[in-house]
N, C-alpha and C positions, 0 to 999 in steps of 0.2 A: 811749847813755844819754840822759837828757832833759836839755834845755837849756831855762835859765832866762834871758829876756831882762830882765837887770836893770834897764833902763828900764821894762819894760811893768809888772814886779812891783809891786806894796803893802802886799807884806807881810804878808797878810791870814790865812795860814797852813790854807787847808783842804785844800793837799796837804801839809803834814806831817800830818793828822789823817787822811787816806785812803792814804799809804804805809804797809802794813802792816809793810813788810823796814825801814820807819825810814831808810830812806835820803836823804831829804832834813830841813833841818836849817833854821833861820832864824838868820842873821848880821848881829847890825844891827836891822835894819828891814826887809830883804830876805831872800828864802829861798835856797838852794843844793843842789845833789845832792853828798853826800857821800860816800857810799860806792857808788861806780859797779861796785863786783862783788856788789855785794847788789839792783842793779833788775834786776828781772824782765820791766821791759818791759809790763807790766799797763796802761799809759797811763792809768789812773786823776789821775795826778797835772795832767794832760792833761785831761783831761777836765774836771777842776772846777774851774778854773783861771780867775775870772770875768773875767779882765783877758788873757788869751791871754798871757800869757809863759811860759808852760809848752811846750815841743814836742818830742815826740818824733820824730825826723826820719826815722827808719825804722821800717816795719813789714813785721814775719815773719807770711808769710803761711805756713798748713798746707794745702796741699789731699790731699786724699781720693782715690785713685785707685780707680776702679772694677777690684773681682775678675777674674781672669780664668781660666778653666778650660787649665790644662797638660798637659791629658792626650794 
């Protein structure tokens, strides 16, 4: 799940407005990830995070395996 370094935060809230599952929440004056079975890992919240306290510390990667003929 993504982690909120609550030093670097201000509270500024443009990842609760680009979570669309609503998973993170503001407490205080600071934001939080609340419901860690509802992110999807989108790293949106990540992304627009203009103070870097947002990080998702892992990414899944898909790769694509080329076809191959079994006959």
């Amino acid at each position: 799940m993504p982690v909120v370094n609550q030093v670097k935060c201000n509270g500024c809230g443009l990842c609760i407005d680009v979570c669309g599952l609503k998973a993170i929440v503001r407490v205080g004056s600071k934001v939080t990830v609340i419901e860690m079975e509802k992110c999807s890992w989108c790293i949106q919240c990540e992304i627009v995070c203009p103070t870097g306290a947002i990080t998702c510390p892992y990414e899944i990667v898909f790769e694509e395996h080329p076809k191959t003929d079994n006959r």
